[in-house]
DRENDO-1510 file (C-alpha; in Angstrom, 1 decimal, always signed):
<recs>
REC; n; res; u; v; w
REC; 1; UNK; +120.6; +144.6; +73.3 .
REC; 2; UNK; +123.5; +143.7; +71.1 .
REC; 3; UNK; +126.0; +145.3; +73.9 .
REC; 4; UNK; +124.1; +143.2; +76.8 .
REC; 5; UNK; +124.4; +139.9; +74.3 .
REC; 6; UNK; +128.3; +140.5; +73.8 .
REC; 7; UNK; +129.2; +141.1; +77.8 .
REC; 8; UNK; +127.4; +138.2; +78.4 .
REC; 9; UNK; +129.4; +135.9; +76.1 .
REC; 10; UNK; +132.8; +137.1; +77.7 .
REC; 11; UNK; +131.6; +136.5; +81.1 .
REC; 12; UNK; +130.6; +132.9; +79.8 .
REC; 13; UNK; +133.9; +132.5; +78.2 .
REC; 14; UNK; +136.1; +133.7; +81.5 .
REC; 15; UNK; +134.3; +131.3; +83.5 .
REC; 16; UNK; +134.6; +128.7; +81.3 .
REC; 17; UNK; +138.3; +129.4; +81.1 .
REC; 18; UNK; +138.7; +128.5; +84.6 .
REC; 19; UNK; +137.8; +124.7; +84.0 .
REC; 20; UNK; +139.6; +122.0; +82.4 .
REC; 21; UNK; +138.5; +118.8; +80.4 .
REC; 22; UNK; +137.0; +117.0; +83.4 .
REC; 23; UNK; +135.1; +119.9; +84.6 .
REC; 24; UNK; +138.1; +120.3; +87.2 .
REC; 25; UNK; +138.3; +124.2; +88.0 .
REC; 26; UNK; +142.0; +124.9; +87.4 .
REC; 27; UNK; +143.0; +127.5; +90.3 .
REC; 28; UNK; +140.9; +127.5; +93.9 .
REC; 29; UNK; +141.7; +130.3; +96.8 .
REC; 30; UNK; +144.9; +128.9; +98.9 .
REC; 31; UNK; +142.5; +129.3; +101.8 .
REC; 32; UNK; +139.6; +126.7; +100.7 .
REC; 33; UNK; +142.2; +124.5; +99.1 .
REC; 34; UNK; +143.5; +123.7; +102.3 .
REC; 35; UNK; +140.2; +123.4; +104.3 .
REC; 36; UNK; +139.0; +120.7; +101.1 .
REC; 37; UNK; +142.3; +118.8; +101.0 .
REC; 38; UNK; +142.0; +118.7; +105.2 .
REC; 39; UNK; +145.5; +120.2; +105.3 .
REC; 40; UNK; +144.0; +122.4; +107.6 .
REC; 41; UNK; +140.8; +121.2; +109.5 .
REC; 42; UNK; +138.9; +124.5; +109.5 .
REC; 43; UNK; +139.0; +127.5; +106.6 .
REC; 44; UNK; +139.5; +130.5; +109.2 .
REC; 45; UNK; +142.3; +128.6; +110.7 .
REC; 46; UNK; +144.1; +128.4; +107.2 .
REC; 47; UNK; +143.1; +131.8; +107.1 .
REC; 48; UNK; +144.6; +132.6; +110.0 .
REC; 49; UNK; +148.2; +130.5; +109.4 .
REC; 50; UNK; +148.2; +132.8; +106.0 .
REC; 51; UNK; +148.2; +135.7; +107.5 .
REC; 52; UNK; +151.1; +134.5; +110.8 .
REC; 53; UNK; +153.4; +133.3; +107.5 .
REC; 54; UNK; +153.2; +129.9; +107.9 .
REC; 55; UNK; +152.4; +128.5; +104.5 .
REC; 56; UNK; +154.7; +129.2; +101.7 .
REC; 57; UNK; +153.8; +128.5; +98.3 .
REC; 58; UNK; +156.6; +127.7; +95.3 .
REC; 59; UNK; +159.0; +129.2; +98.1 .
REC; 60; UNK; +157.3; +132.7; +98.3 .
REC; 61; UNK; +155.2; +133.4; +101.2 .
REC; 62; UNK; +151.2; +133.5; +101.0 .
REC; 63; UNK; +148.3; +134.8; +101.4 .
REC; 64; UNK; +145.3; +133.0; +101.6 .
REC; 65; UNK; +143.5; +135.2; +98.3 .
REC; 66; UNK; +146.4; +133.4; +96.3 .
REC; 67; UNK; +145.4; +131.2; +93.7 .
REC; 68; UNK; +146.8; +127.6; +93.5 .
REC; 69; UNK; +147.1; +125.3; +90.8 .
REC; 70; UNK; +148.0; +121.7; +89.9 .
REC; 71; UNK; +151.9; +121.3; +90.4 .
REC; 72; UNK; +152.4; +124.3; +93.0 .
REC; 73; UNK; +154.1; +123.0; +96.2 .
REC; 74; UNK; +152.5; +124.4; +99.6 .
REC; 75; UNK; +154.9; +124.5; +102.5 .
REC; 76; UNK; +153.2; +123.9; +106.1 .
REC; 77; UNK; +154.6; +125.1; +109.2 .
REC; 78; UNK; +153.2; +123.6; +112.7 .
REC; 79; UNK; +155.5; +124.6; +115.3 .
REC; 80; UNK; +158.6; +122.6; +114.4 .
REC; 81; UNK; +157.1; +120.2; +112.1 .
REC; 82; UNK; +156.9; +121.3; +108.3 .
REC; 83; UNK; +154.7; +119.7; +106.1 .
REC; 84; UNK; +155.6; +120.3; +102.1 .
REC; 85; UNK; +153.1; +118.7; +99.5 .
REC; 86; UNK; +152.0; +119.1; +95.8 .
REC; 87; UNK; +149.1; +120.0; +94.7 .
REC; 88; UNK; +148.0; +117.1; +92.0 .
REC; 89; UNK; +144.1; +117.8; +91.5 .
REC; 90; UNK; +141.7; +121.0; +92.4 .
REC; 91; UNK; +138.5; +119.7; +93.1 .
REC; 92; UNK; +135.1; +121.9; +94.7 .
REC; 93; UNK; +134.2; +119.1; +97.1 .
REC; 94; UNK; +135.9; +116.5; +98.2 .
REC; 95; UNK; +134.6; +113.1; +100.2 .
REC; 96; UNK; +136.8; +113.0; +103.7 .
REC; 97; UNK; +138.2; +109.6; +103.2 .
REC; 98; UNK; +140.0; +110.3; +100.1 .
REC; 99; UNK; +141.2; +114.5; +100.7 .
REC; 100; UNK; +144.5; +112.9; +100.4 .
REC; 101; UNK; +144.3; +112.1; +96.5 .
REC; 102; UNK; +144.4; +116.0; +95.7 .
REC; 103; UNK; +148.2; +116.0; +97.1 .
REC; 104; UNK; +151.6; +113.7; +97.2 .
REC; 105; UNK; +153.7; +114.6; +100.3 .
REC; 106; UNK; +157.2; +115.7; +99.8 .
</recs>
C-alpha cells in the first residue's frame, strides 16, 4: 500500500509541475495552441500545416506534438504571407473575441 501511496504523490507532483501561479498550464501541444489562439481555425488543419513544414518555432521546424511555451516565437506560412507571433499566455480555453491576448504579432 505504501508503493501505491508513493506513485501516486509523484504523479500529483508532475502534474502539478506543469502549472504556474495562476493555474496557467506552462507548455500546451503546438497543434491545440494554434486551434485556441485561432491562429489556425480548425486543429487538423494545424495538424496538417505541421506536418507540410509550414510553422517554424524559435527558427527550427515543427511538429505539431511539440510543446510551446510562453516567449517561443511561431512562424506561419500561408502561401506568400508569413505570419511570426509570440506566444505571451497558454491558456486551456479561450473566449473567441479575445484569442488574440495569448500572442503579440511580430
Amino acid at each position: 500500500m505504501e508503493i501505491a501511496a508513493k506513485q501516486r504523490d509523484i504523479i500529483a507532483k508532475r502534474w502539478f509541475c506543469n502549472f504556474n501561479v495562476r493555474g496557467e498550464s506552462e507548455h500546451m501541444r503546438l497543434d491545440k495552441y494554434l486551434k485556441v489562439s485561432r491562429l489556425i481555425k480548425r486543429r487538423p488543419v494545424a495538424n496538417e500545416a505541421c506536418d507540410a513544414g509550414r510553422i517554424q518555432v524559435n527558427g527550427k521546424v515543427a511538429k505539431a506534438s511539440l510543446n510551446v511555451k510562453v516567449g517561443d516565437i511561431i512562424e506561419i506560412t500561408f502561401g506568400d504571407k508569413v505570419v511570426k507571433v509570440e506566444v505571451l499566455s497558454i491558456e486551456e480555453t479561450y473566449k473567441k473575441g479575445e484569442a488574440r491576448e495569448l500572442y503579440k504579432v511580430l
